[in-house]
N, C-alpha and C positions, 0 to 999 in steps of 0.2 A: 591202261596204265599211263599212256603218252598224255589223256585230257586229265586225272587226276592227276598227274604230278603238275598239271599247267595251272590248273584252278588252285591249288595247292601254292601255287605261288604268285598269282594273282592279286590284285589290291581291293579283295574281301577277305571281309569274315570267315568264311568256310567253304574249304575244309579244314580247321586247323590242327593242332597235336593233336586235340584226339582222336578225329580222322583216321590222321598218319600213323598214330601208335598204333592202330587197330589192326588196319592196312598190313604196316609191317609187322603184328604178331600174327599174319597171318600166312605170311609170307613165307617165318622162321618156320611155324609151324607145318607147314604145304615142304620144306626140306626136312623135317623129321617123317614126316608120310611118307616122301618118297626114298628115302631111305627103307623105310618098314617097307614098303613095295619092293625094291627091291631084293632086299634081303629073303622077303619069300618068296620070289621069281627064282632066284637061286636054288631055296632049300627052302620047303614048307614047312612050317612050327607050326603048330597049335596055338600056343602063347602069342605067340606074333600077332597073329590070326585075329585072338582076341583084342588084343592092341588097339590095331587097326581101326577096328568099329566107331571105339570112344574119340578117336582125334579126327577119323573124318567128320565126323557128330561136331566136334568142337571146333573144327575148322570152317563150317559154315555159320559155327555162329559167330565166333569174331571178327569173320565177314560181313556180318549186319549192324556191328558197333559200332562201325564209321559212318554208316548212315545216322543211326540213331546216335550219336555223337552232335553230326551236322543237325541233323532236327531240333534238338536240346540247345542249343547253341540258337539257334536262329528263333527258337521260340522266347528265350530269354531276352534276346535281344528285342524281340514285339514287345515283347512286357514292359524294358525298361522305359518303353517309348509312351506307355499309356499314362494314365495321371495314377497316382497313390491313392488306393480303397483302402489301407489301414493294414495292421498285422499279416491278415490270414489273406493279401491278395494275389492274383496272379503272380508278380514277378517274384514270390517269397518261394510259391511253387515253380515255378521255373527255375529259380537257382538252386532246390533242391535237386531237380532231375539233370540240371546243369553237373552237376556233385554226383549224381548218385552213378550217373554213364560212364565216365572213365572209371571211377570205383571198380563198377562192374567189368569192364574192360580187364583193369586191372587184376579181378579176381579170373578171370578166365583163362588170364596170360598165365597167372600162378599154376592154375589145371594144366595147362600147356608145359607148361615147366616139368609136372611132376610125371605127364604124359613120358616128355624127354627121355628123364630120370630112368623109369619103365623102359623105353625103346634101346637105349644106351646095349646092354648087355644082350639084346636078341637082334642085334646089327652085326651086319658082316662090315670085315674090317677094312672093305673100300670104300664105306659108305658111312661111318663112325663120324669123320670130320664135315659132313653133313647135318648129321644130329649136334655136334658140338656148336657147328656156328650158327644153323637153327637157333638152338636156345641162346645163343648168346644175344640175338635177332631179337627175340620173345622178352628177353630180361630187358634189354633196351627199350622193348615197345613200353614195357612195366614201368617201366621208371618215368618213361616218358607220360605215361595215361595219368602218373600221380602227383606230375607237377603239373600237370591241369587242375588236377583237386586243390594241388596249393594255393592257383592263381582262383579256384573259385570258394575256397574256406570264406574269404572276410566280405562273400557274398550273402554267406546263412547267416539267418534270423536266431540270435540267440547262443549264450554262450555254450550251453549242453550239448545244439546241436553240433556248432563245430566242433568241439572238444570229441564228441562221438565219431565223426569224420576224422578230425584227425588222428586217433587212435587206430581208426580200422586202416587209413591209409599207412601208417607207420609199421604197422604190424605186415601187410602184405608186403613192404618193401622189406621188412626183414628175412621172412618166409622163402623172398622170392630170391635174397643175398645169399641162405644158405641152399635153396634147393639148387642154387646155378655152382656153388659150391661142392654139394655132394656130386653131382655128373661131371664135373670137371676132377674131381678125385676120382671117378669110376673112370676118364678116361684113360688118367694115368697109370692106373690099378694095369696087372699083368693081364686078366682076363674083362677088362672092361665092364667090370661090376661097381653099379653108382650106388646100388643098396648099401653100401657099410655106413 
């Protein structure tokens, strides 16, 4: 953690937010686990049980984001350094995948969210304020993965395609506005239920 946070602040290019959002929804996410781990170290649930599976599963992959983040980032950057082949060249394809990684980022943070969502109610109540700052952790990384897409929209080729970007990006920030809203209602709910 001690060299990515150095390189991270270092005078290059990458790691940058997308990196870091990654990083931290994974981070948020690694305190909703161990919440559920604890929570069945306590008292074994079934439910729980099943839980568990899908956010370990998701937890190493937005651990791979950040790489694939930096890869995207540095490939664009070779690109922008070569000469113009027209339309359909490398750096057009580079700044889609430059776009398409924190997207993705972004939508995995939202699974993360809704993981949360899920965990809220089959958490014992010493370990609740772990899932809460988790996802708060997770929405922050979200916001963060989608104003990278902002800074790479007036990269893409073409009005369609941005206009498709930034639809999907506005929509996942909305998504992700109310899913951090209903678990912050579950936690104030008497029985910490984020379902209503």
């Amino acid at each position: 953690m001690e060299r990515f946070r150095q390189d991270t602040a270092a005078n290059r290019p990458t790691p940058g937010c997308g990196a870091v959002a990654a990083v931290s929804a994974s981070l948020g996410l690694a305190l909703v686990l161990k919440a559920l781990r604890i929570s069945q170290g306590h008292q074994e649930d079934p439910r729980r049980q099943r839980l568990i599976e899908p956010v370990e599963t998701l937890l190493e992959r937005l651990g791979s984001f950040a790489d694939d983040d930096m890869q995207a980032f540095s490939r664009y950057l070779q690109a922008a350094r070569q000469p113009d082949d027209g339309p359909g060249d490398a750096l057009q394809a580079a700044a889609r995948q430059a776009c398409a990684v924190p997207l993705a980022t972004a939508h995995a943070c939202l699974e993360a969210l809704d993981l949360s969502v899920s965990a809220l109610p089959l958490a014992s109540d010493v370990v609740r304020a772990d899932i809460g700052a988790g996802a708060v952790l997770i929405h922050s990384a979200l916001s963060a993965a989608l104003l990278n897409v902002d800074a790479d929209l007036p990269c893409l080729d073409g009005h369609d395609n941005r206009e498709q970007a930034r639809t999907l990006r506005q929509r996942l920030q909305t998504d992700a506005d109310a899913t951090l809203q209903r678990l912050r209602d579950g936690a104030n709910a008497p029985d910490g239920d984020a379902s209503r």
